[in-house]
C-alpha positions as CSV (number, residue, x, y, z in Angstrom):
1,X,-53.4,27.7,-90.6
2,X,-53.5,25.2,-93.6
3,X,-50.4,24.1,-93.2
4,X,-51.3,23.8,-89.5
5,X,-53.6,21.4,-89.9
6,X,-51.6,19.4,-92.8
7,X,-49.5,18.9,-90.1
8,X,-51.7,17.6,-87.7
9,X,-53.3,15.4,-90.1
10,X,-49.9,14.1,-90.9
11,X,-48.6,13.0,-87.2
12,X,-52.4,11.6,-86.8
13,X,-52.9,9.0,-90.3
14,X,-49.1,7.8,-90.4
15,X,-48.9,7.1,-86.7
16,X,-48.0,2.9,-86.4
17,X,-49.1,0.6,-87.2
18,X,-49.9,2.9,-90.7
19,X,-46.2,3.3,-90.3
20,X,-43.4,1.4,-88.6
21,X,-42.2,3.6,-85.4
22,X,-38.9,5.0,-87.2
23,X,-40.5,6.4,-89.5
24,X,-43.2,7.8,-88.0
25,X,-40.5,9.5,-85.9
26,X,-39.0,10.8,-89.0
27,X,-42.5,12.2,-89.8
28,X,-42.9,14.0,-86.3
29,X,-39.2,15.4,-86.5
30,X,-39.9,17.0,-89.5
31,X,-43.6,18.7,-88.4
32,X,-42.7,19.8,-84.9
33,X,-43.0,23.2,-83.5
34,X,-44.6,24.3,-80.8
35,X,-48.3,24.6,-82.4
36,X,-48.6,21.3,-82.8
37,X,-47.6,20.3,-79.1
38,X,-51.6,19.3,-78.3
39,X,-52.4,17.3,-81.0
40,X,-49.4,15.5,-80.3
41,X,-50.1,15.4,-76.7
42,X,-52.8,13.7,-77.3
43,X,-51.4,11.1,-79.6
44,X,-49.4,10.3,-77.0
45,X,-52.0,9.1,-74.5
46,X,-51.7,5.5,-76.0
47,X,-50.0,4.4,-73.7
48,X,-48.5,1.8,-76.2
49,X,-47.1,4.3,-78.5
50,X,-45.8,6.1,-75.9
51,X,-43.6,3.1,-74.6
52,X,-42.5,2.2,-77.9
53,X,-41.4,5.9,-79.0
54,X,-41.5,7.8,-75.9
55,X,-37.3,7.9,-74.9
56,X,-36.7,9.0,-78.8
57,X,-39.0,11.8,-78.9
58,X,-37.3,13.3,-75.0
59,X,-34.1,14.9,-77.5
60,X,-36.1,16.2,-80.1
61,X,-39.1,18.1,-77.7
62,X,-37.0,19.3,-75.2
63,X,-35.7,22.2,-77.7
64,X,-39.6,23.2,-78.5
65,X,-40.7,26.1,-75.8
66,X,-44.0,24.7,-74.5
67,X,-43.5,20.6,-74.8
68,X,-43.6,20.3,-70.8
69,X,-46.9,18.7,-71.4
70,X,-46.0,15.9,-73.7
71,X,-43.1,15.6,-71.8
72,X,-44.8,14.9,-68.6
73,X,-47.2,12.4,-70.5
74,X,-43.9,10.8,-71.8
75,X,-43.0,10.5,-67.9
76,X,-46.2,9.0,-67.1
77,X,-46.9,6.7,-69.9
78,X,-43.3,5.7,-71.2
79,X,-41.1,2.8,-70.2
80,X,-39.8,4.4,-67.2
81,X,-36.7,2.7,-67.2
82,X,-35.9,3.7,-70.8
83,X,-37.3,7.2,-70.5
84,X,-34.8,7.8,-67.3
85,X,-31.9,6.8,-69.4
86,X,-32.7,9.4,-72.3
87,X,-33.6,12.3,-69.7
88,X,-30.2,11.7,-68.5
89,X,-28.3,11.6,-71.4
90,X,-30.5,15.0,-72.2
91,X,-29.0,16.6,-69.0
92,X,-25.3,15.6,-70.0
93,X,-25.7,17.3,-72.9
94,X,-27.2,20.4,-71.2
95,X,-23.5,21.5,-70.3
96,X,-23.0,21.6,-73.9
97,X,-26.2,23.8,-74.6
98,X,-26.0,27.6,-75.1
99,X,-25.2,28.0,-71.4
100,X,-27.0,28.9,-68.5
101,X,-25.3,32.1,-67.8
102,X,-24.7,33.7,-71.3
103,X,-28.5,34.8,-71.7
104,X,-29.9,31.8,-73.7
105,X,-28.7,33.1,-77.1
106,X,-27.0,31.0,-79.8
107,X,-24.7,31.7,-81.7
108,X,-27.1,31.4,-85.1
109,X,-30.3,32.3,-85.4
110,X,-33.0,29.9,-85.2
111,X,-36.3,29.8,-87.5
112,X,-38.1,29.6,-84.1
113,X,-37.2,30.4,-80.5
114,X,-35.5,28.0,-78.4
115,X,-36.6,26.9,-74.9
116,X,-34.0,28.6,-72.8
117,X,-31.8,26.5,-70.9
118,X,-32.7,26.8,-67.5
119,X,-36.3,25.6,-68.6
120,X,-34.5,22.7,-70.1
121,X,-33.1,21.8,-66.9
122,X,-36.3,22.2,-64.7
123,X,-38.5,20.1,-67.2
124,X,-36.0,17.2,-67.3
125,X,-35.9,17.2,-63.4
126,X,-39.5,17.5,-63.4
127,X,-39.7,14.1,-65.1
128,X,-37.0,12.2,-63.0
129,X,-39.2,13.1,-60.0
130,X,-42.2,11.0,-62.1
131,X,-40.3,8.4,-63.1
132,X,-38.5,7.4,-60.2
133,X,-41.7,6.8,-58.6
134,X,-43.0,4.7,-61.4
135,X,-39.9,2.3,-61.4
136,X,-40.8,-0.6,-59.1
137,X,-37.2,-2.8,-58.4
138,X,-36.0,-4.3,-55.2
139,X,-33.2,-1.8,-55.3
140,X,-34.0,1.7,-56.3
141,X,-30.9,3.1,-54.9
142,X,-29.0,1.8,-57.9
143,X,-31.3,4.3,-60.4
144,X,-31.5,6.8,-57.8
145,X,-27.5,7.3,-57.5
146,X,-27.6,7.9,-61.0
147,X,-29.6,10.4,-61.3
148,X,-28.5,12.1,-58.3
149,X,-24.7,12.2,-59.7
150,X,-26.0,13.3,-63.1
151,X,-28.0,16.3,-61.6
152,X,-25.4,17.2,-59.5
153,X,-22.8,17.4,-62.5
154,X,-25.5,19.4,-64.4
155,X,-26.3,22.0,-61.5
156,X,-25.6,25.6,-61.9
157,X,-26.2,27.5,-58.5
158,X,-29.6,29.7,-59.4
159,X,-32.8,30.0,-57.7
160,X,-34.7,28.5,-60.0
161,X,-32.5,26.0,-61.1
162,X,-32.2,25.1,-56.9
163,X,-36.2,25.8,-56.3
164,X,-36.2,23.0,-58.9
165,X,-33.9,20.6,-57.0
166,X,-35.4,20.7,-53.6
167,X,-38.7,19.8,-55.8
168,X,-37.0,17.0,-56.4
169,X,-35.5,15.9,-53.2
170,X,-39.0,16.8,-51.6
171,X,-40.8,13.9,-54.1
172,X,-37.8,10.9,-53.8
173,X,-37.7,11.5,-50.1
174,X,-41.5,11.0,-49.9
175,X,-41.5,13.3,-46.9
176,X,-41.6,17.8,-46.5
177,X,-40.1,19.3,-43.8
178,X,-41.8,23.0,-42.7
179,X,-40.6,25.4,-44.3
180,X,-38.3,28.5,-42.2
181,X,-41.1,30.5,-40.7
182,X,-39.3,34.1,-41.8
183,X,-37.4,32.9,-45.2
184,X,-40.4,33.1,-47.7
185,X,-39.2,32.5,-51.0
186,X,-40.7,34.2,-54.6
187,X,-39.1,31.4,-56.4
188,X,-41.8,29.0,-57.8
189,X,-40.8,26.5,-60.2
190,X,-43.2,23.9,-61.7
191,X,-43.8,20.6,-59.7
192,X,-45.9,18.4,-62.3
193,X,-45.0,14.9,-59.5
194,X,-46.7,17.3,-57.2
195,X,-49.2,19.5,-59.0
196,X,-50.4,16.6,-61.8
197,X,-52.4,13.2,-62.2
198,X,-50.5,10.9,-60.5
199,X,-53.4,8.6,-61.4
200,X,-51.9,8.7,-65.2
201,X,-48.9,7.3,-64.4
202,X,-48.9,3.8,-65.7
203,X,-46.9,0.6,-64.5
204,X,-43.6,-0.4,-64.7
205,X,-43.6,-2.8,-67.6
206,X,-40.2,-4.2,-66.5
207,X,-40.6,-4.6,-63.1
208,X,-39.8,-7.6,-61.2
209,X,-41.8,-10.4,-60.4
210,X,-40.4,-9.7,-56.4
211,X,-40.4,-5.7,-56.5
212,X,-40.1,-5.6,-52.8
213,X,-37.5,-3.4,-51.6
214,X,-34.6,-4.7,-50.2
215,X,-34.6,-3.7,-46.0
216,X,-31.7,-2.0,-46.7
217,X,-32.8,0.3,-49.4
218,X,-34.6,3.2,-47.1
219,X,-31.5,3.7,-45.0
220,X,-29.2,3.8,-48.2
221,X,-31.7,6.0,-50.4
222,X,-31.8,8.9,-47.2
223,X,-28.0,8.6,-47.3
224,X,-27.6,9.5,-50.8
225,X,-30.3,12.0,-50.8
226,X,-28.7,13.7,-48.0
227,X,-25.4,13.2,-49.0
228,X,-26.7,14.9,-52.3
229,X,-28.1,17.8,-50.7
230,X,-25.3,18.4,-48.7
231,X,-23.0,19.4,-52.2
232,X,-25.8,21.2,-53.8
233,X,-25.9,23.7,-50.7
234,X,-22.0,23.7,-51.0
235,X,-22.6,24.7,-54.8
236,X,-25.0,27.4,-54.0
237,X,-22.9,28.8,-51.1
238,X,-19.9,28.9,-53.4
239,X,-21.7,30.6,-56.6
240,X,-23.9,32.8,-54.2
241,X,-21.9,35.6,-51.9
242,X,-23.9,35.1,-48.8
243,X,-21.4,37.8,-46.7
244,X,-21.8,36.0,-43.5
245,X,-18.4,36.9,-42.1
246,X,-19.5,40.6,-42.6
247,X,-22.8,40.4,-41.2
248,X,-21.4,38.3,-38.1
249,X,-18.8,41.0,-37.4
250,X,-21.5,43.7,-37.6
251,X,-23.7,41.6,-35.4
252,X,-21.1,41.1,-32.6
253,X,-19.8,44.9,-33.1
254,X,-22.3,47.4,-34.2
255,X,-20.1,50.6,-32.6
256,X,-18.3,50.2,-35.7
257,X,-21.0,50.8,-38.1
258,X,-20.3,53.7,-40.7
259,X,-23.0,56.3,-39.7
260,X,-25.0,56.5,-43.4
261,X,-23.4,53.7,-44.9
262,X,-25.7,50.5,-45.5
263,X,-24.5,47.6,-43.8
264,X,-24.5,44.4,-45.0
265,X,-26.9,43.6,-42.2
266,X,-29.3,45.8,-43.6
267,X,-28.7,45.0,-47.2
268,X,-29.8,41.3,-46.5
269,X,-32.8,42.8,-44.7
270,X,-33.8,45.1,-47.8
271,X,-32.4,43.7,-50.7
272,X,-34.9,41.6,-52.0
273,X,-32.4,39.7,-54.6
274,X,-30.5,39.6,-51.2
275,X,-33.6,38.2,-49.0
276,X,-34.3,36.1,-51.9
277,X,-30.8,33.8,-51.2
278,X,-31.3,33.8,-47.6
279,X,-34.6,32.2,-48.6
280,X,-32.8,29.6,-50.4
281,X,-30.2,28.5,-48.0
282,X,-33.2,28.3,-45.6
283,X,-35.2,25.8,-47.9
284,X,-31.9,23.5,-48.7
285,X,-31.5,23.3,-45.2
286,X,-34.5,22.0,-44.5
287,X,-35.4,20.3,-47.7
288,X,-34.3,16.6,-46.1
């Protein structure tokens, strides 16, 4: 608890202008850990400090489970433009990580746990939902293709990992379909452009004296969401055995159901890891 609040007391007297911002980010690298996520939180709610350090601290929190709150402050209160960059770059490096599919576990052991990989993935989408709402340029599409190429090349097809990507289409497209009355999903992934302050979120600091957007922009964002959306359902299909030919041939011909035997039919009706990636074809369909 001592050292705790050493610690604390450290990130709080040397923060600039005591110090210059490199080294104060020197000071934070070397006292993070997931205790002292609040009292850093709340150092971060200058809004000035946040824009001068914010895109620098993305790399080093993003390791530390529990730093989706500072990095959602870092969404609301950094310079956007910057921040976007560095979240990026953060998700490129993702495929480089420990690896979504071999359990979360490096290959040495670490003086405290990592945030597994799939949280990684769904924090940093979290925050391109906030900060591509908080950039104000004539022609978002040019940030917004981006991103959308970056996530795409980052995706791996599971439900959370998807649950987190139709979040994300839901808040750029500014509009929600209904969802499929029958395909209820159990998947619930964190939404902080839905579920937080939006009233935090602070102004663009580079944006354009004419931020007006183009008249071509909506048409040519809906194209590139949907055109987005369109290979993510083709990833999922492809990494997800959805046995429609069987169930189609079972449909058309049930005399040749095995008396006993479960059909694939019924599997997708029972099965609820089964039910659960109907669910999610259902949403991606209907997502834009």
């Amino acid at each position: 608890m001592a050292d705790l609040s050493k610690a604390i007391a450290a990130i709080k007297e040397s923060r600039p202008p005591t110090t210059d911002r490199f080294t104060y980010l020197t000071i934070l690298e070397s006292h993070l850990s997931p205790e002292i996520l609040p009292a850093l939180d709340e150092i971060l709610q200058d809004g000035q400090l946040t824009q001068d350090i914010g895109w620098d601290l993305i790399e080093m929190l993003i390791p530390i489970p529990g730093c989706e709150t500072c990095l959602e402050t870092i969404a609301r209160l950094g310079n956007p433009r910057e921040v976007i960059l560095k979240v990026l770059e953060v998700l490129e490096s993702l495929e480089q990580d420990e690896g979504y599919e071999s359990g979360d576990e490096a290959d040495e052991p670490r003086p405290t746990p990592a945030m597994p990989t799939t949280q990684k993935f769904i924090t940093l989408i979290g925050m391109l939902a906030i900060l591509h709402k908080r950039i104000k340029t004539k022609y978002p599409s040019r940030f917004l293709a981006t991103s959308l190429q970056t996530v795409y090349r980052t995706y791996q097809p599971t439900r959370d990992i998807t649950a987190c990507v139709i979040n994300l289409v839901h808040s750029l497209s500014g509009h929600r379909r209904p969802p499929l009355p029958t395909r209820k999903s159990s998947v619930n992934v964190a939404n902080p452009d839905q579920d937080g302050d939006t009233s935090k979120n602070a102004p663009d600091p580079e944006a354009e004296k004419d931020d007006t957007e183009d008249p071509s922009e909506e048409e040519l964002q809906s194209k590139l969401l949907l055109s987005f959306v369109t290979c993510i359902l083709e990833s999922y299909i492809n990494g997800n055995n959805m046995m429609w030919a069987p169930r189609l041939l079972e449909y058309y011909n049930p005399m040749k159901l095995v008396p006993g035997k479960r059909s694939a039919l019924q599997a997708f009706r029972e099965d609820q890891e089964l039910l659960a990636r109907d669910a999610v074809i259902g949403q991606l369909v209907v997502c834009y």
